[in-house]
Backbone bond lengths (Angstrom), bond angles and torsions (degrees), N, CA, C in turn:
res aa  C-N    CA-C-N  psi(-1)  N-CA   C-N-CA  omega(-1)  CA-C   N-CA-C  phi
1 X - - - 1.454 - - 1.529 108.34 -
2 X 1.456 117.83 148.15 1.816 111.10 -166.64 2.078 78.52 -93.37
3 X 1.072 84.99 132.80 1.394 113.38 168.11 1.740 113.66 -54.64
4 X 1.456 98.67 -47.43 1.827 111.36 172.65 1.401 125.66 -65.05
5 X 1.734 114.78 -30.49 1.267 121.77 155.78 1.547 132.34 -47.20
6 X 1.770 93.28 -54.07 1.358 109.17 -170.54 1.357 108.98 -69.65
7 X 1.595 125.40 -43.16 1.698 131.47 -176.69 1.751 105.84 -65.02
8 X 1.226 118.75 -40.10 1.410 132.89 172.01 1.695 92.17 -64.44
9 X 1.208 143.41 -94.13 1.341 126.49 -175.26 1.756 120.45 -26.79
10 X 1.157 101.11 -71.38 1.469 95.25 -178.84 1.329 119.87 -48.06
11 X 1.034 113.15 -8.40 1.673 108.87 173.58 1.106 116.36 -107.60
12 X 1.275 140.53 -19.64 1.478 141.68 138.07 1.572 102.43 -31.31
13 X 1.276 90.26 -71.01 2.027 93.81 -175.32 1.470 98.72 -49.55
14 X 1.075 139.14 -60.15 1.371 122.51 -164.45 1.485 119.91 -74.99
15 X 1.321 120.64 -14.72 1.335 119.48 155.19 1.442 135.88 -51.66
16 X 1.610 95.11 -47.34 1.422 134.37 173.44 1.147 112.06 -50.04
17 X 1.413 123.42 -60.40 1.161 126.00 164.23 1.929 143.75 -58.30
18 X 1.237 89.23 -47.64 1.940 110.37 147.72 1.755 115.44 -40.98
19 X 1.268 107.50 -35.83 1.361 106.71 -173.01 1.586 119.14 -89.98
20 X 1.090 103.94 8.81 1.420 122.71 -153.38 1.587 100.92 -60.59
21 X 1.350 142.63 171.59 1.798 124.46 179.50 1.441 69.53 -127.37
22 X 1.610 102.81 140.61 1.339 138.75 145.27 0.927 128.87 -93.86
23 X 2.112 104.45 106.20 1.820 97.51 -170.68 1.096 93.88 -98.60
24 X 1.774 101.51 166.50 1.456 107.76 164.92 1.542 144.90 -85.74
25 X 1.551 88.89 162.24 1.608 81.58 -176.19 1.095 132.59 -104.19
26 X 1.193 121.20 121.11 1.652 120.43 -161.76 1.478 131.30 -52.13
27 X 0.857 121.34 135.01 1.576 135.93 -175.20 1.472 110.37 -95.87
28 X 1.695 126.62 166.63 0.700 134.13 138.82 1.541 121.17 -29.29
29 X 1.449 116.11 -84.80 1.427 122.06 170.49 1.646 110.48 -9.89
30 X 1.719 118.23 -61.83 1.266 122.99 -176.49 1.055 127.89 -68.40
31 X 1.563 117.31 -16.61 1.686 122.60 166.97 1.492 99.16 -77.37
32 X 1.185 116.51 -47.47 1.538 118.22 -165.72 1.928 102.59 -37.52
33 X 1.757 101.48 -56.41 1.323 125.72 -142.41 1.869 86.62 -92.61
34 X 1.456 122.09 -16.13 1.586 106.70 166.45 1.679 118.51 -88.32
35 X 0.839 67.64 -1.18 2.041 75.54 170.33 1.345 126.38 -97.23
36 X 1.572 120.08 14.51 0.920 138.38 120.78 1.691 131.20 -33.94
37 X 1.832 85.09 -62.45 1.640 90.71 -175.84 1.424 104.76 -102.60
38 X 1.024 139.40 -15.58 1.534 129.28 -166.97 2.016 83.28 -145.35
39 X 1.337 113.88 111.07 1.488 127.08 -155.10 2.039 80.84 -93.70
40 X 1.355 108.42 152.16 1.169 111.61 -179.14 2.159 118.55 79.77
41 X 1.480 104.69 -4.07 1.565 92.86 -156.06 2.102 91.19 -79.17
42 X 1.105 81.68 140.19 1.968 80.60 168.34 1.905 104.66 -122.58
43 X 1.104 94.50 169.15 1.483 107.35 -167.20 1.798 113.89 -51.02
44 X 0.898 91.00 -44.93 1.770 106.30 178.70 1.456 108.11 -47.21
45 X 1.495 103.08 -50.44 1.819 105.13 170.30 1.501 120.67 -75.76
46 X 1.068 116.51 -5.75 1.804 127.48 151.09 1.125 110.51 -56.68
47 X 1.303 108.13 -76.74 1.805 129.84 -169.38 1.637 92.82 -66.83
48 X 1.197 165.30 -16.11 1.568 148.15 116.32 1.358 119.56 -32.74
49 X 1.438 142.17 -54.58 1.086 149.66 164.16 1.233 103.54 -52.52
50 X 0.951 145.47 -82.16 2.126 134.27 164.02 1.313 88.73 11.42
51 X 1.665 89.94 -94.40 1.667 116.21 -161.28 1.391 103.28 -22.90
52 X 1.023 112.10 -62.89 1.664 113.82 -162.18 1.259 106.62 -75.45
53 X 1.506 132.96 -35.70 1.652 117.38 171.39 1.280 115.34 -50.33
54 X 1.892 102.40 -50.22 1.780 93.82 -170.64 1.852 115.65 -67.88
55 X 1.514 101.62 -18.22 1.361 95.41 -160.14 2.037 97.94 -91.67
56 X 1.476 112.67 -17.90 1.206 94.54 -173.02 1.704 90.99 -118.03
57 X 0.751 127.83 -14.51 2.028 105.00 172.70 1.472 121.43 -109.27
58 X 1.370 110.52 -7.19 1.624 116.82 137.80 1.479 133.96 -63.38
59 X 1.293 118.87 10.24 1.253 137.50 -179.35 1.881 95.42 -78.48
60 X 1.287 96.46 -91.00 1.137 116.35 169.69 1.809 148.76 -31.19
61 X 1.565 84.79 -36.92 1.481 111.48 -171.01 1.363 122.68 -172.76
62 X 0.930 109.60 126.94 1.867 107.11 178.89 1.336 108.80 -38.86
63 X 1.755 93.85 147.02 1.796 102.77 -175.58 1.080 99.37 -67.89
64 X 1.649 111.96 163.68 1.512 126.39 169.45 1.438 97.90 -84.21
65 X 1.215 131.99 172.75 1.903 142.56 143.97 2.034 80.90 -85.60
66 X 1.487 72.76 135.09 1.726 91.36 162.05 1.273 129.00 -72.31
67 X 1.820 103.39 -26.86 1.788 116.72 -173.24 1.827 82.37 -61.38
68 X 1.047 125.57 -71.44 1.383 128.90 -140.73 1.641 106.61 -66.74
69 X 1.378 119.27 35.58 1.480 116.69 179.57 1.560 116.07 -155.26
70 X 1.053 150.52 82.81 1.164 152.80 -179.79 1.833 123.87 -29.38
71 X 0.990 112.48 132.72 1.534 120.97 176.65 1.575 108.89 -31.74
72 X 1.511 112.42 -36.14 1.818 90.41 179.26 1.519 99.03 -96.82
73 X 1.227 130.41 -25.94 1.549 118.54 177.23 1.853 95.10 -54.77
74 X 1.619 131.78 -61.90 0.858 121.31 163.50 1.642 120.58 -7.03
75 X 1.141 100.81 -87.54 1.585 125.94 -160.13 1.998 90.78 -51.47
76 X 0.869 108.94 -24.60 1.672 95.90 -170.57 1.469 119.95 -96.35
77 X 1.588 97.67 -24.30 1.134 115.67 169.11 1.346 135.11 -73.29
78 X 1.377 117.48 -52.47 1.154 113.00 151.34 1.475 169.98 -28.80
79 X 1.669 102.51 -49.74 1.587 125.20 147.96 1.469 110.16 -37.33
80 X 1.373 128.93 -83.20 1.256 134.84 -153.67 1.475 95.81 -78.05
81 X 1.184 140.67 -12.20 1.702 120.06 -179.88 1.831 100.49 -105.64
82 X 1.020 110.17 0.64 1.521 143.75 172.56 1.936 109.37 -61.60
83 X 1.565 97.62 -45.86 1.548 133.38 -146.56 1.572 82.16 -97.80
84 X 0.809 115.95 -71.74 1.584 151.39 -137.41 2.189 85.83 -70.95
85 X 1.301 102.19 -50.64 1.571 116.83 -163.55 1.738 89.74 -92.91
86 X 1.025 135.33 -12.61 1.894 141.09 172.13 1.246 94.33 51.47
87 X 1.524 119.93 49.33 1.409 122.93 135.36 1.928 121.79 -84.86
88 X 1.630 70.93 148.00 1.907 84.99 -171.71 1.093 122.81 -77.95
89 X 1.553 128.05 174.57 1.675 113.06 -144.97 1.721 87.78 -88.95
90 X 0.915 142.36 -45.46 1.491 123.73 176.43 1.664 112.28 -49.38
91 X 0.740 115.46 -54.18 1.543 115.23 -173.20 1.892 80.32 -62.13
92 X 0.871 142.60 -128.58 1.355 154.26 -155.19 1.720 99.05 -4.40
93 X 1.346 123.51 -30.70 1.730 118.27 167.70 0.867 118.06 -73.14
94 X 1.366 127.93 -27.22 1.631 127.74 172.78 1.647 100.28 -81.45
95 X 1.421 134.92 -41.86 1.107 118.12 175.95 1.840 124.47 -56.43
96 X 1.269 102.13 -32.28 1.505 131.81 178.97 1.694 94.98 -74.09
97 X 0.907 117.50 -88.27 2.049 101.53 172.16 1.117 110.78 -33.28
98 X 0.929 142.57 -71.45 1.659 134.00 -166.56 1.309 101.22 -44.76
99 X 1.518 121.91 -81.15 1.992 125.64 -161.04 1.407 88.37 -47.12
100 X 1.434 152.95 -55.02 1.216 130.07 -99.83 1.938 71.63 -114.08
101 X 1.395 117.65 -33.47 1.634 113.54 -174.53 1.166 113.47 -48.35
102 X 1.628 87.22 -59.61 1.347 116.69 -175.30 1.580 130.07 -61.39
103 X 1.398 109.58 2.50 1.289 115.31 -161.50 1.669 94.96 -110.74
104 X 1.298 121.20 -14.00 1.431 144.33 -167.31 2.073 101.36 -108.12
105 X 1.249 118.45 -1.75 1.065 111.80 -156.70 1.928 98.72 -113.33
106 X 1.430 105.67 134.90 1.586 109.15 -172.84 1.477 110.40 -41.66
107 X 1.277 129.94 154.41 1.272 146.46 142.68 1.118 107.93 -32.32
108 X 1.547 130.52 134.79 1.819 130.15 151.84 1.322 105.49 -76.99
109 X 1.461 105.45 133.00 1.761 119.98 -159.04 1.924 102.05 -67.37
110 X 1.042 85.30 132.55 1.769 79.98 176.55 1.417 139.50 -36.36
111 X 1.265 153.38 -163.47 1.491 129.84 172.09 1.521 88.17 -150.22
């Protein structure tokens, strides 16, 4: 095996991985504060919406962070990559609650 291949790969991979987006995970606080917009949502249907962002639009393309996108970039975005990934309209509402909570939800304070 060329030694230069393999050190050049592994460091792609380890870049790759470093870059990874860490979404968040919903809180109480964030069910409280999506029931505003979607009346009835409880935390459990947050923590489903996760699941399903990372597991169905990480397929395709690196996750977004939710902070960095606003409720109507949300709202527009979603549908058609929704379409695109032939997820069903429930699954695509829990993905749509989550970004759009989450996109409204404070920063974790730096360390």
């Amino acid at each position: 095996m060329n030694i230069k291949k393999y050190v050049i790969g592994s460091i792609v991979f380890l870049a790759a991985c470093g870059t990874a987006v860490k979404t968040g995970v919903p809180a109480q606080s964030d069910a409280d504060r999506a029931t505003a917009k979607f009346p009835g949502t409880t935390l459990a249907e947050l923590n489903k919406g996760k699941i399903a962002y990372e597991a169905n639009c990480g397929n395709c393309h690196g996750l977004k962070n939710p902070l960095k996108y606003s409720e109507e970039e949300w709202r527009k975005e979603v549908p058609p990559m929704a379409k695109k990934a032939k997820v069903d309209a429930a699954t695509e509402e829990l993905i749509l609650k989550y970004v759009v909570t989450m996109s409204g939800a404070s920063p974790a304070p730096s360390k």
